[in-house]
N, C-alpha and C positions, 0 to 999 in steps of 0.2 A: 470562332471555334472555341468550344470550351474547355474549358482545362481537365485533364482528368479528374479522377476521385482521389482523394488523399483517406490513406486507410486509416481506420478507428487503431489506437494503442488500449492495447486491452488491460496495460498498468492501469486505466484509467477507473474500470473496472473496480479495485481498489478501495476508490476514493468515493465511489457516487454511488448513491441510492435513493430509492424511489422518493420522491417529492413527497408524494400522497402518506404512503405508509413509510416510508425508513426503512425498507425492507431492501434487503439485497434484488440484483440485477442480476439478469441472464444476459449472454450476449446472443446475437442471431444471425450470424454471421452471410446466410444467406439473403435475409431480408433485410441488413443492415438498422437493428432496432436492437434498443436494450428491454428487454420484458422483465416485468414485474408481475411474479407471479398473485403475489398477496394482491397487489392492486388491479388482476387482470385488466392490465395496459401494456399498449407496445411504445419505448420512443425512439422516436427516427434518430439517425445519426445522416447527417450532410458536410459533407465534405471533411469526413472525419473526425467531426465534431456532434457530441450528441445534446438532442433539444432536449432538457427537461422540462418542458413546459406540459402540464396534465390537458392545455388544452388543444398542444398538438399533438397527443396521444392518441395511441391508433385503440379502440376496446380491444379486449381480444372475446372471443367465443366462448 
């Protein structure tokens, strides 16, 4: 069985920005992902923990 989801703290918010650009983050709370508008990327957040990594970024449209 697997454990639930452990929620994103949006303090974290804050503190992190985009890899690519250094630009401020959105949060998405539905799709759990911080968007970078500047860098039209999405990144995941798992287990309430978010990946900055550009190349597990999702593009956005």
């Amino acid at each position: 069985m697997s454990e639930p989801e452990k929620p994103f703290d949006r303090r974290m918010l804050e503190a992190l920005v985009c890899p690519q650009t250094h630009a401020v983050l959105s949060y998405d709370a539905e799709r759990q992902e911080l968007v970078s508008k500047a860098a039209h990327l999405a990144y995941p957040i798992r287990n309430g923990i978010p990946v900055m990594l550009v190349d597990e970024a999702r593009p956005l449209d």
